[in-house]
N, CA, C and O atoms as a GROMACS GRO file, in nm:
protein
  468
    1UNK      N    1   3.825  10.190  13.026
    1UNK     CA    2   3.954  10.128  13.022
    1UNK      C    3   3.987  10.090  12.878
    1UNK      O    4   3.908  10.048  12.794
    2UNK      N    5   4.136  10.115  12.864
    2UNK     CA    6   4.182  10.097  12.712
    2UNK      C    7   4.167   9.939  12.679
    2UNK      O    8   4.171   9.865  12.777
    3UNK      N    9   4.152   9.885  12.562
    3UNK     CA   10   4.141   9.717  12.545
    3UNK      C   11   4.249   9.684  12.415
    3UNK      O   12   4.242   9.643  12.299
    4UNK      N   13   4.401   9.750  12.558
    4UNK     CA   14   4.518   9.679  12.468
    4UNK      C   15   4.536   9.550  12.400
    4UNK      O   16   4.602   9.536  12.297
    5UNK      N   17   4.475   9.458  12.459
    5UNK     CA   18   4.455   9.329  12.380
    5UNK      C   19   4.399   9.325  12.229
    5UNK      O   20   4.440   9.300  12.116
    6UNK      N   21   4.285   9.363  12.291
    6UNK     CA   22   4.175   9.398  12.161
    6UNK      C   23   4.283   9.459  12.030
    6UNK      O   24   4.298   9.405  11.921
    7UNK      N   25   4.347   9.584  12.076
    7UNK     CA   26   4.396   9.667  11.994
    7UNK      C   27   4.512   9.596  11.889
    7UNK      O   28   4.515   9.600  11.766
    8UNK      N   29   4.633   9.510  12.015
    8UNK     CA   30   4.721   9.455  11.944
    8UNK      C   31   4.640   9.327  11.850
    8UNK      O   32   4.716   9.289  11.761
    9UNK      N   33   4.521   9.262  11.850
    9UNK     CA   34   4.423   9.167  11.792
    9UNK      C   35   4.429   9.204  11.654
    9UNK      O   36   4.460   9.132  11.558
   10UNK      N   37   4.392   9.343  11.656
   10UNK     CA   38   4.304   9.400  11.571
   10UNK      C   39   4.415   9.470  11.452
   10UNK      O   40   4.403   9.471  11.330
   11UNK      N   41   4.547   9.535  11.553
   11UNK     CA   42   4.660   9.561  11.471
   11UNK      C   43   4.775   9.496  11.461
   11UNK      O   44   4.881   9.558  11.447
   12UNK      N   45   4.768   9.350  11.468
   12UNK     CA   46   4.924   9.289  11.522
   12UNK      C   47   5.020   9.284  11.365
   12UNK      O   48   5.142   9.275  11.356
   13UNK      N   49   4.906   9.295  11.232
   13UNK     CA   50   5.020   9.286  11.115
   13UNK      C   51   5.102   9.426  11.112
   13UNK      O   52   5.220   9.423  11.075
   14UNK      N   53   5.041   9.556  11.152
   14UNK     CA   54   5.075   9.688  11.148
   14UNK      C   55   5.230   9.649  11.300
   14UNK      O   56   5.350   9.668  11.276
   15UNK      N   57   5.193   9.612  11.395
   15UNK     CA   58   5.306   9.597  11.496
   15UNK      C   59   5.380   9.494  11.453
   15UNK      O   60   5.488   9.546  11.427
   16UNK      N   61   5.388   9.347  11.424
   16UNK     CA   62   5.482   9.324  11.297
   16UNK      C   63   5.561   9.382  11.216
   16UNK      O   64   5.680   9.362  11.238
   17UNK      N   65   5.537   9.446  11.130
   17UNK     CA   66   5.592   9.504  11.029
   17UNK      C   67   5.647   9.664  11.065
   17UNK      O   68   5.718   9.737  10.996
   18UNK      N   69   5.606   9.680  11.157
   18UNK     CA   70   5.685   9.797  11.259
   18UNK      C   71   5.815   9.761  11.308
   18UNK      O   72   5.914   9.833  11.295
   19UNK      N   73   5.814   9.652  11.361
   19UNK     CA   74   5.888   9.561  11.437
   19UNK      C   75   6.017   9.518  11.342
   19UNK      O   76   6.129   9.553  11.379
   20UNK      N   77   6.003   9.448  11.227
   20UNK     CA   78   6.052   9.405  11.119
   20UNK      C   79   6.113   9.551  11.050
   20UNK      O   80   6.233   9.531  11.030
   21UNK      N   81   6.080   9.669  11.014
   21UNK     CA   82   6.154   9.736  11.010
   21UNK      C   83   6.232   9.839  11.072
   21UNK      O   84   6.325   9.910  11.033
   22UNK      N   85   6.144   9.821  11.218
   22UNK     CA   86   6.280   9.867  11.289
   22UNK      C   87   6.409   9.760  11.299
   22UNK      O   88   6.527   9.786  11.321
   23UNK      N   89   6.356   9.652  11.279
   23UNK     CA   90   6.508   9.554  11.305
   23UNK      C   91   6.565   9.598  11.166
   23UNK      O   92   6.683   9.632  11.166
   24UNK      N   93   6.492   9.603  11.038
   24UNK     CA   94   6.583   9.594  10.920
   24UNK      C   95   6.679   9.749  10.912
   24UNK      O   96   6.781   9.753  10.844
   25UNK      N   97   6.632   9.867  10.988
   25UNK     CA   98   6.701   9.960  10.988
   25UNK      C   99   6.820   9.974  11.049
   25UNK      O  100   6.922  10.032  11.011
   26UNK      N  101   6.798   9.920  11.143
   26UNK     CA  102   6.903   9.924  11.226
   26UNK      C  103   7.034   9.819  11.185
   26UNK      O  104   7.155   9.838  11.197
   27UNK      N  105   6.964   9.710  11.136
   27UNK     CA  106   7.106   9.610  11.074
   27UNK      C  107   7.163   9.624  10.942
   27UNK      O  108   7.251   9.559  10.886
   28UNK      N  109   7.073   9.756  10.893
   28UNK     CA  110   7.141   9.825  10.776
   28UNK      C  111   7.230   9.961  10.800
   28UNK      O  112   7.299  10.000  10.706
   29UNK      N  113   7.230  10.032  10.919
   29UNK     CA  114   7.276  10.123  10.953
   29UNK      C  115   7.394   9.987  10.987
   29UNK      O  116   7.418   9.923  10.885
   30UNK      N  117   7.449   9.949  11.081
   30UNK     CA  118   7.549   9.871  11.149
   30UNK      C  119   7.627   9.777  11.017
   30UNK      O  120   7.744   9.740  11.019
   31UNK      N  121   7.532   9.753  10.912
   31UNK     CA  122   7.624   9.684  10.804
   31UNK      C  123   7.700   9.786  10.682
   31UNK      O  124   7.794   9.776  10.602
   32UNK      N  125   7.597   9.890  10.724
   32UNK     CA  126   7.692  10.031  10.644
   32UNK      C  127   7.804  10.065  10.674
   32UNK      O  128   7.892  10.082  10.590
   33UNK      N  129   7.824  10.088  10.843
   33UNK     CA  130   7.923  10.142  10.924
   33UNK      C  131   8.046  10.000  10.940
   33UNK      O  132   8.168  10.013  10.934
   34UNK      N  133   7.960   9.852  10.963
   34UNK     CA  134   8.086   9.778  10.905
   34UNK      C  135   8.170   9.790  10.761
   34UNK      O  136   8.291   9.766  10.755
   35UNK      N  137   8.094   9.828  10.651
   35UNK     CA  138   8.146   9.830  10.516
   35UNK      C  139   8.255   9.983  10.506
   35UNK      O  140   8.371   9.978  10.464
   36UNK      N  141   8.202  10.085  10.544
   36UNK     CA  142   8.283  10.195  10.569
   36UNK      C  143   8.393  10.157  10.628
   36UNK      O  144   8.487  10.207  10.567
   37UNK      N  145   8.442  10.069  10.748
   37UNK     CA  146   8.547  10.067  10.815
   37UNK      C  147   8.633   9.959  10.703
   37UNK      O  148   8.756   9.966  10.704
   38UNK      N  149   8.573   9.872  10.618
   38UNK     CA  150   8.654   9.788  10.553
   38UNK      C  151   8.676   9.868  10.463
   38UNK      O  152   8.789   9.917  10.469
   39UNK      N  153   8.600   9.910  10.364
   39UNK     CA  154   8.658  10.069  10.274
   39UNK      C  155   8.779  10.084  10.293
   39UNK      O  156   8.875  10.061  10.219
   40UNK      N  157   8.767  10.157  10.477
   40UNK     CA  158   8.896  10.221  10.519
   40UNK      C  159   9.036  10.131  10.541
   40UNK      O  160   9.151  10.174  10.540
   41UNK      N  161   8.995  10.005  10.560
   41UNK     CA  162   9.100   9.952  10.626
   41UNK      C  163   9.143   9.861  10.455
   41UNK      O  164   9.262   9.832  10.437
   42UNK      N  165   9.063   9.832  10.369
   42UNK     CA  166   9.130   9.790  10.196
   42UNK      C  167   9.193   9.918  10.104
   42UNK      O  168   9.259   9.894  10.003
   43UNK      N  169   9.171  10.030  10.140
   43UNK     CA  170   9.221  10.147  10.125
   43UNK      C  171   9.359  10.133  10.180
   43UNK      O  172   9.445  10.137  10.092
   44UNK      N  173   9.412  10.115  10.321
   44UNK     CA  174   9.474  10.142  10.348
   44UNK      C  175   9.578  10.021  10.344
   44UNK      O  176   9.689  10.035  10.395
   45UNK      N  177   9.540   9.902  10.284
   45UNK     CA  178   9.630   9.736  10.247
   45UNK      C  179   9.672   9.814  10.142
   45UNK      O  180   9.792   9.829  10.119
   46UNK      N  181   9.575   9.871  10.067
   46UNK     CA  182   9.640   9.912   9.952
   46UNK      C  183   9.733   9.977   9.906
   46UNK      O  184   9.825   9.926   9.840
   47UNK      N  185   9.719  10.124   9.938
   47UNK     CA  186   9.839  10.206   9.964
   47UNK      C  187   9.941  10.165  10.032
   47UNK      O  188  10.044  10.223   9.997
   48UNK      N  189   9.960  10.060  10.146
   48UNK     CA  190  10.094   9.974  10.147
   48UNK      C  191  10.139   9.927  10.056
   48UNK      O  192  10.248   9.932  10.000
   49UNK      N  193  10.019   9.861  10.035
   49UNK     CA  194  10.114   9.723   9.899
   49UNK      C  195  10.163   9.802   9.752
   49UNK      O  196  10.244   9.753   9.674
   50UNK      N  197  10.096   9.933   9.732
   50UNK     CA  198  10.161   9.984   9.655
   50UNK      C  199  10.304  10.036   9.717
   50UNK      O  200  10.399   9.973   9.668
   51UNK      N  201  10.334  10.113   9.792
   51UNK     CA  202  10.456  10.214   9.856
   51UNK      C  203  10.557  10.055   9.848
   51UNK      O  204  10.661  10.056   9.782
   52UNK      N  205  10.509   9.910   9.930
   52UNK     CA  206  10.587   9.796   9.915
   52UNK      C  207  10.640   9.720   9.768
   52UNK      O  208  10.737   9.645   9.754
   53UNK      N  209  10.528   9.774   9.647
   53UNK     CA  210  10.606   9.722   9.512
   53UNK      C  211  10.689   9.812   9.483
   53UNK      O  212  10.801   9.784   9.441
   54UNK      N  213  10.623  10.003   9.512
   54UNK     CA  214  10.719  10.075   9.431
   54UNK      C  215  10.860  10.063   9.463
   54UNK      O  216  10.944  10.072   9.374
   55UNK      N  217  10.902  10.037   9.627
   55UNK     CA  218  11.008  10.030   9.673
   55UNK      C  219  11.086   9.946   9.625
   55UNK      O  220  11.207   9.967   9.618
   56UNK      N  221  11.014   9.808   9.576
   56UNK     CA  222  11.107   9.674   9.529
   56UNK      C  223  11.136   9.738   9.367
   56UNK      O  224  11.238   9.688   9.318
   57UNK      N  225  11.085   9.810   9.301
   57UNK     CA  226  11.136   9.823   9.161
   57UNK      C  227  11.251   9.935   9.215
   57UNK      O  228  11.366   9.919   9.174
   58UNK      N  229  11.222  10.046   9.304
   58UNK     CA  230  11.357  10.133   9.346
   58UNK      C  231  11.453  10.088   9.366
   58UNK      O  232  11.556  10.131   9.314
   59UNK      N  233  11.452   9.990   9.445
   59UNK     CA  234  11.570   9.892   9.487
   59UNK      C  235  11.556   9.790   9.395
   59UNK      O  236  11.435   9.777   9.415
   60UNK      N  237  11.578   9.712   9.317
   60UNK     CA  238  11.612   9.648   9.188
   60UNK      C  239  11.700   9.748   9.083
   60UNK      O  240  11.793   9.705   9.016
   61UNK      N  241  11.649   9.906   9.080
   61UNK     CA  242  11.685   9.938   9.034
   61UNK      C  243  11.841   9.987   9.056
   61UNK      O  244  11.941   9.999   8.984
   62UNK      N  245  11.808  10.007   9.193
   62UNK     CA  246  11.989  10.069   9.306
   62UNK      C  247  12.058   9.942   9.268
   62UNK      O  248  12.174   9.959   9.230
   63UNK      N  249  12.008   9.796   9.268
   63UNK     CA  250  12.096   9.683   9.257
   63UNK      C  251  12.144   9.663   9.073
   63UNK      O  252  12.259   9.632   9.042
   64UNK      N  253  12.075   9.679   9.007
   64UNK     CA  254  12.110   9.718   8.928
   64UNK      C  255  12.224   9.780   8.860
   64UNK      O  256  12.302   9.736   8.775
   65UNK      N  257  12.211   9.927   8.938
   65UNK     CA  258  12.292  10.014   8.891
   65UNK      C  259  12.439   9.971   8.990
   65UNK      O  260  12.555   9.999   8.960
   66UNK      N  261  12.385   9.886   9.129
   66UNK     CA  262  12.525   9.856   9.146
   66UNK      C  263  12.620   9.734   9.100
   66UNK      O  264  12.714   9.691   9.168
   67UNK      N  265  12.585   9.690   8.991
   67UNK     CA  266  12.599   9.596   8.954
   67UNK      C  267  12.634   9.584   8.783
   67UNK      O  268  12.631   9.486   8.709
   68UNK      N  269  12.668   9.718   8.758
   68UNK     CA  270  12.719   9.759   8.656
   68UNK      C  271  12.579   9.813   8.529
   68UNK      O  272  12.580   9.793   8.407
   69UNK      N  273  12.498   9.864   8.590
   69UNK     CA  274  12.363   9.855   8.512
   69UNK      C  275  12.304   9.737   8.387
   69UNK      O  276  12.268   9.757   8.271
   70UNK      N  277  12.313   9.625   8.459
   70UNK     CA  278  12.282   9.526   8.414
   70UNK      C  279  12.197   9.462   8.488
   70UNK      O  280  12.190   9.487   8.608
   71UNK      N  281  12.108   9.353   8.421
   71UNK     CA  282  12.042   9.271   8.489
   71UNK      C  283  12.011   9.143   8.454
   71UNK      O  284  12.006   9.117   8.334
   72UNK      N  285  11.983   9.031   8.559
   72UNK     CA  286  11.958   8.884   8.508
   72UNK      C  287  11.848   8.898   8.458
   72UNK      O  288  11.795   9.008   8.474
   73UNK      N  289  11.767   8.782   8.375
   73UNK     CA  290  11.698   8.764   8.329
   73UNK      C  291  11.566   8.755   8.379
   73UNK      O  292  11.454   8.787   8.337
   74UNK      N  293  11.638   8.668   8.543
   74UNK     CA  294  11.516   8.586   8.640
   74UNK      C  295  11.456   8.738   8.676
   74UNK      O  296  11.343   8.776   8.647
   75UNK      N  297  11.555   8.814   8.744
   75UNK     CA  298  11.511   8.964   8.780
   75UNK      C  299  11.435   9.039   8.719
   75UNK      O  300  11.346   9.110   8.765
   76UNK      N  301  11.468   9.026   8.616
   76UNK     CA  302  11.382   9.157   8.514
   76UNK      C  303  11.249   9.066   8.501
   76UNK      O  304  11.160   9.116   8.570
   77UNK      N  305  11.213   8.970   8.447
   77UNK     CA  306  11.145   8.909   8.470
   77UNK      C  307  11.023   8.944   8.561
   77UNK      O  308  10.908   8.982   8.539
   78UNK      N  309  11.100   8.914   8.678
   78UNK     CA  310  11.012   8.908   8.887
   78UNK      C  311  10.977   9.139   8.881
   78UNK      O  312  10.903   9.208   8.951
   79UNK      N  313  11.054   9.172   8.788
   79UNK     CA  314  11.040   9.315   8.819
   79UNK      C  315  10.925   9.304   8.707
   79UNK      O  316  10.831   9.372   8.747
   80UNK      N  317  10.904   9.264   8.622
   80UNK     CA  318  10.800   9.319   8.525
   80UNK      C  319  10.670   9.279   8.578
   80UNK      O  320  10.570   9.346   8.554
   81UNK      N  321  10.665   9.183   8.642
   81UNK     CA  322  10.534   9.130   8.771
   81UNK      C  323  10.524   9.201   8.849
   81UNK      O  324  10.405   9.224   8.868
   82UNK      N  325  10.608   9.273   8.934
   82UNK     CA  326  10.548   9.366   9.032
   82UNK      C  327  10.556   9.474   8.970
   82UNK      O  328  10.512   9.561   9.045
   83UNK      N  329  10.605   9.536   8.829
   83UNK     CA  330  10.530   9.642   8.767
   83UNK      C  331  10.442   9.655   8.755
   83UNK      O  332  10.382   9.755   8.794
   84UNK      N  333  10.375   9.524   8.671
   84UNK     CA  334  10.251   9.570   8.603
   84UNK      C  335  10.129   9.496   8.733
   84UNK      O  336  10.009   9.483   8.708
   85UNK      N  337  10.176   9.468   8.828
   85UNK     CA  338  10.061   9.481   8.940
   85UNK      C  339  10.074   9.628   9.032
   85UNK      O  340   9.976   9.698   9.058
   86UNK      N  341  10.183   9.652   9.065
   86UNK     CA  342  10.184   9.789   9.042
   86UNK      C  343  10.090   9.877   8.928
   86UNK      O  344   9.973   9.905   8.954
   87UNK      N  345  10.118   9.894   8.872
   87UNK     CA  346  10.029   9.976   8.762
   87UNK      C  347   9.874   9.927   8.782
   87UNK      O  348   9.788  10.014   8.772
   88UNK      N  349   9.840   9.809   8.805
   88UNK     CA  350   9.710   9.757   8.817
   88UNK      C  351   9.655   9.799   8.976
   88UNK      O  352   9.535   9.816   8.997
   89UNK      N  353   9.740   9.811   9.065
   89UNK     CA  354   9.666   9.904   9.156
   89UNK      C  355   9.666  10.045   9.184
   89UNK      O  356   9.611  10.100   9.279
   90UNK      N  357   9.745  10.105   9.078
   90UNK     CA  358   9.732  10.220   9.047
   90UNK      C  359   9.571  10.289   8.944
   90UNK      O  360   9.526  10.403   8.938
   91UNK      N  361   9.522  10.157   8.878
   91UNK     CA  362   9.385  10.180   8.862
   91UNK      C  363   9.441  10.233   8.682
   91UNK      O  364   9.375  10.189   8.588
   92UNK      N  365   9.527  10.299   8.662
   92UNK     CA  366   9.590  10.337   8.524
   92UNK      C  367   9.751  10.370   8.514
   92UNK      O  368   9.815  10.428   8.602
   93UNK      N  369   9.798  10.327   8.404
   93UNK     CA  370   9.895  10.345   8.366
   93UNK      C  371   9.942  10.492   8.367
   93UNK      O  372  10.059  10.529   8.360
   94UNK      N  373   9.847  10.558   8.376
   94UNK     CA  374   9.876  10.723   8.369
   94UNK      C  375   9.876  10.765   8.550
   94UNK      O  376   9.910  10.881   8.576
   95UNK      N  377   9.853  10.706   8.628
   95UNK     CA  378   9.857  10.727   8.787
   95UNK      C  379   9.952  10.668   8.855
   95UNK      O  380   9.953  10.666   8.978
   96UNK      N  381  10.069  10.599   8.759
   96UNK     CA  382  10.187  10.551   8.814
   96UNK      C  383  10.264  10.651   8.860
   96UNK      O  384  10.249  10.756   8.798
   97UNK      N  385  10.322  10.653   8.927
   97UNK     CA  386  10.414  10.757   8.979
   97UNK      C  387  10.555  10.780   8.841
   97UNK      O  388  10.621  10.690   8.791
   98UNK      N  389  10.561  10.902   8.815
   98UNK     CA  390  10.659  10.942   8.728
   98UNK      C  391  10.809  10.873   8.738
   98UNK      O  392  10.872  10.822   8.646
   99UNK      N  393  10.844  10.883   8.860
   99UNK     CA  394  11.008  10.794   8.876
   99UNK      C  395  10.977  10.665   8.888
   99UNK      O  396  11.063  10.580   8.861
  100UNK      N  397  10.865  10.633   8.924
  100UNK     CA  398  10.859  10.461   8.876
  100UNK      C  399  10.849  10.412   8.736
  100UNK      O  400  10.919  10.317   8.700
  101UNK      N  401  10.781  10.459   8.668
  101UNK     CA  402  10.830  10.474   8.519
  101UNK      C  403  10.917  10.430   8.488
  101UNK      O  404  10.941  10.316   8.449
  102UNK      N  405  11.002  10.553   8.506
  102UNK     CA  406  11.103  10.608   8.460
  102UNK      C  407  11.251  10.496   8.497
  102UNK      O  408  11.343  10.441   8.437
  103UNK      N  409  11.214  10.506   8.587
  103UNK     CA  410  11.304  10.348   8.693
  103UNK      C  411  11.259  10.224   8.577
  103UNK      O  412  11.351  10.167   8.518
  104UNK      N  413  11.149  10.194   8.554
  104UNK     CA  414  11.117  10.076   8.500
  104UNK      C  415  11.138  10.087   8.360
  104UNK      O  416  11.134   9.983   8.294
  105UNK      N  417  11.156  10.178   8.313
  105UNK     CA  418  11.167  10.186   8.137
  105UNK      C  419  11.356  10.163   8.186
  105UNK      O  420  11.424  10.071   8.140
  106UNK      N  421  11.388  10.223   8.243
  106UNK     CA  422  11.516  10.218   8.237
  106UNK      C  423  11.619  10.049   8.235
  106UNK      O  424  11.712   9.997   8.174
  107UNK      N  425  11.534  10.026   8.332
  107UNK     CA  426  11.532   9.839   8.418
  107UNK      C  427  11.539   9.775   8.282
  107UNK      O  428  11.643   9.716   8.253
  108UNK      N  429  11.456   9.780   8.207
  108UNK     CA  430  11.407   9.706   8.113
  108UNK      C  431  11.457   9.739   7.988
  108UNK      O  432  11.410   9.681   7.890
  109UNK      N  433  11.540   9.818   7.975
  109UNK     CA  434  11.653   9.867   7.836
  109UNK      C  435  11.792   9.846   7.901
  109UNK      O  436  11.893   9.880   7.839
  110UNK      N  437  11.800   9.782   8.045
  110UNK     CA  438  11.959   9.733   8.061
  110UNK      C  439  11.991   9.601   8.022
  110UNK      O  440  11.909   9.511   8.040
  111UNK      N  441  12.130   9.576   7.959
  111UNK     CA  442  12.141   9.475   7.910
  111UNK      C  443  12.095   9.353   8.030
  111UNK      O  444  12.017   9.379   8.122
  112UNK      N  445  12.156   9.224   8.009
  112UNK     CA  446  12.121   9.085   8.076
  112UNK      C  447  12.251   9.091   8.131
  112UNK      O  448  12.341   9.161   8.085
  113UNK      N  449  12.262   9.006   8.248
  113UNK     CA  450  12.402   8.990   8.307
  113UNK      C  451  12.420   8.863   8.266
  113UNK      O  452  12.326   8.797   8.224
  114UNK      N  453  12.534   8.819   8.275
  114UNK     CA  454  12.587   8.687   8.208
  114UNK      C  455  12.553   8.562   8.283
  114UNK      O  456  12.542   8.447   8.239
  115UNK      N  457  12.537   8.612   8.421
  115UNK     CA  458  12.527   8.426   8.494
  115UNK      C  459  12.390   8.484   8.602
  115UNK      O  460  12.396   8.595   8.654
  116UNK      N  461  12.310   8.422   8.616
  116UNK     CA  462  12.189   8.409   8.722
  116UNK      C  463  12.269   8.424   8.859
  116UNK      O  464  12.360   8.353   8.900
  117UNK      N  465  12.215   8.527   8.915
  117UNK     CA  466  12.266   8.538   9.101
  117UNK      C  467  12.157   8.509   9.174
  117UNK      O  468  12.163   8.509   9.296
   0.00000   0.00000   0.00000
């Protein structure tokens, strides 16, 4: 007869440490697959919150232009903040999108309007 007792006696640091890394594998596989899904899901805050600044400099810019291509001060201002965080989650100034630029160089060479709206 086998003398499982004996055996686990004789090997219990080897079944320990068996034990211990099967738990550590497994809560490293499950903390991988949590970090992958946040990856995916700060990936994807992101690319909103960009498509949500570029849109506010597009439209600043439509208000702008309807408004005789001029702008207040407070505005240009609130637009040069969500530019250059724009540009900062673009990772470089060279990965900005071309008509946002182009929109924003423009924004920012129109005169001032005379009274704060």
């Amino acid at each position: 007869m086998i003398d499982f007792e004996g055996i686990f006696i004789k090997h219990w640091f080897e079944w320990i440490l068996g034990l211990v890394t099967t738990g550590l594998t497994i809560a490293c596989g499950k903390l991988r697959q949590s970090l992958k899904k946040e990856r995916k899901k700060n990936a994807a805050i992101e690319n909103g919150l960009k498509g949500i600044l570029r849109l506010q400099i597009i439209d600043t810019y439509d208000k702008c232009v309807s408004d005789g291509r001029k702008i207040t001060l407070s505005r240009k201002d609130a637009i040069g903040e969500v530019y250059r965080s724009y540009v900062e989650l673009c990772e470089s100034a060279e990965a900005v999108d071309d008509t946002v630029k182009q929109l924003y160089d423009e924004i920012v060479h129109m005169p001032l309007a005379r009274k704060e709206s």
